[in-house]
Every structure is written in structure tokens, then in C-alpha cells.
C-alpha positions in Angstrom: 57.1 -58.7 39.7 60.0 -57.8 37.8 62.3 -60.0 36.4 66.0 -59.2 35.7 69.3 -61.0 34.9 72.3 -59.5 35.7 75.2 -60.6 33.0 79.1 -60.8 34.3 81.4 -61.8 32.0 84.1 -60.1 33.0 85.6 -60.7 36.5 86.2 -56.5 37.2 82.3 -56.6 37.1 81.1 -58.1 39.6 81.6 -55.1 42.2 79.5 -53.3 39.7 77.1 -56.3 39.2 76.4 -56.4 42.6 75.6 -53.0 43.9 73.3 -53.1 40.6 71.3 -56.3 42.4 71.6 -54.7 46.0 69.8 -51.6 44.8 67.6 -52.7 42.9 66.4 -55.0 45.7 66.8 -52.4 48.1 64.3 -50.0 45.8 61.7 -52.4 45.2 62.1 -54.5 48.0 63.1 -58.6 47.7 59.5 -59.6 47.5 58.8 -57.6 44.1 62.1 -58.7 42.4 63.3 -62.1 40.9 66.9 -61.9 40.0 69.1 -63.8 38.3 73.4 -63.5 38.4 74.8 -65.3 35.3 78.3 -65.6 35.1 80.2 -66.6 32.0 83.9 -66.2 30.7 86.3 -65.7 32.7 84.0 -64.3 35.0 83.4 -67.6 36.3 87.4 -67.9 38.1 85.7 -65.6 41.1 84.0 -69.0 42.4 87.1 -70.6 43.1 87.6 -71.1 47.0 88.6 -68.5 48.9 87.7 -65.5 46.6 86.7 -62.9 48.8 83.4 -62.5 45.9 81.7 -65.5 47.8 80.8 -63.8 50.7 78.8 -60.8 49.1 77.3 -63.3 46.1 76.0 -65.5 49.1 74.7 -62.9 50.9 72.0 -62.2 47.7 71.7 -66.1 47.3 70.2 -65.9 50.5 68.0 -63.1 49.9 66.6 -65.2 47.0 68.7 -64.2 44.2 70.0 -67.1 41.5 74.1 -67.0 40.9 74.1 -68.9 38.0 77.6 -70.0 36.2 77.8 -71.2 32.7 79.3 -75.0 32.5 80.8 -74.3 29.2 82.9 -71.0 30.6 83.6 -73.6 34.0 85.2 -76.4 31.8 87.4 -74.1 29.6 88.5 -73.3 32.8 89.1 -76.5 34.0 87.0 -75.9 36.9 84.4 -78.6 38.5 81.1 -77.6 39.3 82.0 -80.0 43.1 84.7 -76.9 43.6 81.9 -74.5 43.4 80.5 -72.7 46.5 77.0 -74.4 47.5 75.0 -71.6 46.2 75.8 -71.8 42.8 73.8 -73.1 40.1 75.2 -74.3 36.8 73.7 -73.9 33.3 74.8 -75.5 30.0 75.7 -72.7 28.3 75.2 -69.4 29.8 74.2 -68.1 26.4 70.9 -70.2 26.1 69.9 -69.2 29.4 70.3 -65.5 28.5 68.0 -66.1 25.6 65.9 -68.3 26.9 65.2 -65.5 29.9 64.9 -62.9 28.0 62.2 -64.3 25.6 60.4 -65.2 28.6 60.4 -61.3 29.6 63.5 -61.4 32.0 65.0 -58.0 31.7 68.8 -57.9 30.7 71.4 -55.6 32.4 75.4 -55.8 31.7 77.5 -53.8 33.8 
């Protein structure tokens, strides 16, 4: 099985971000594949309501993948994790999730 998260920090990424997960799901197939999605920075602003990111990032949730948004980059923000879509998980600090991910053998791609 491989392992992968998939680090946005900056919100002209996520296009790129997300054809990366949608091929590499479509080349090994969603049963061979754990992925991850962690946002930080000012990546995190593309889970406000009504950004038309949503709709594709749900799409992969639903396929299994995690969209994970970093509470540190939400609060500088001044965002709420109760105005985030459903789907979306929140970590501490996306920076300790990275590291903790990849020391337990989670590859690490940046667009």
C-alpha cells in the first residue's frame, strides 16, 4: 500500500495538488493508495463556503482520501473549524502532522 501526503500551502496549488491525487489514484487504483491532503497557510482560505475547490476536494474525500487543514493556519485566519465543509479534518499544527507522517513512512509530495 503506498502512503502519500500531498502538501498545499499555497492556494494556486491546489489545481496542481489535485490532479497529482487523481492520478496517482487513477494509476494504482483507490484500494492500493492511502492519501492524505494537508493544507496549511493561506492555503487553508479555499475551505471557505462557496469556493468552487469544495466540489473536487469532496469528490477524493469520498473516494477515501483525508483533506486535512492545519488549526494553527485556520485561526490566523480567523476561520472556525464549524465553517468548514463536512469533509474536512483539522490537525493542530499541520507541521507535526507532516513529520509525524513521514517518520511513519508517508511519502511527501509538494506541488
Amino acid at each position: 500500500m503506498l502512503k502519500t501526503v500531498v502538501h498545499v500551502n499555497e492556494t494556486g496549488k491546489w489545481p496542481v495538488a489535485i490532479a497529482n491525487v487523481v492520478n496517482l489514484i487513477k494509476d494504482v487504483g483507490v484500494d492500493h493508495v492511502r492519501v492524505a491532503l494537508l493544507a496549511n497557510g493561506v492555503a487553508v482560505e479555499v475551505f471557505r463556503q462557496g469556493n468552487e475547490i469544495a466540489a473536487p476536494l469532496e469528490r477524493l474525500a469520498e473516494q477515501g482520501v483525508e483533506v486535512l487543514a492545519c488549526r494553527n493556519s485556520l485561526r490566523s485566519l480567523n476561520m472556525e473549524d464549524g465553517e468548514l465543509p463536512g469533509f474536512i479534518k483539522v490537525v493542530p499544527a499541520g507541521i507535526t502532522e507532516l513529520v509525524r507522517r513521514q517518520q511513519e513512512g508517508w511519502a511527501y509530495v509538494r506541488p
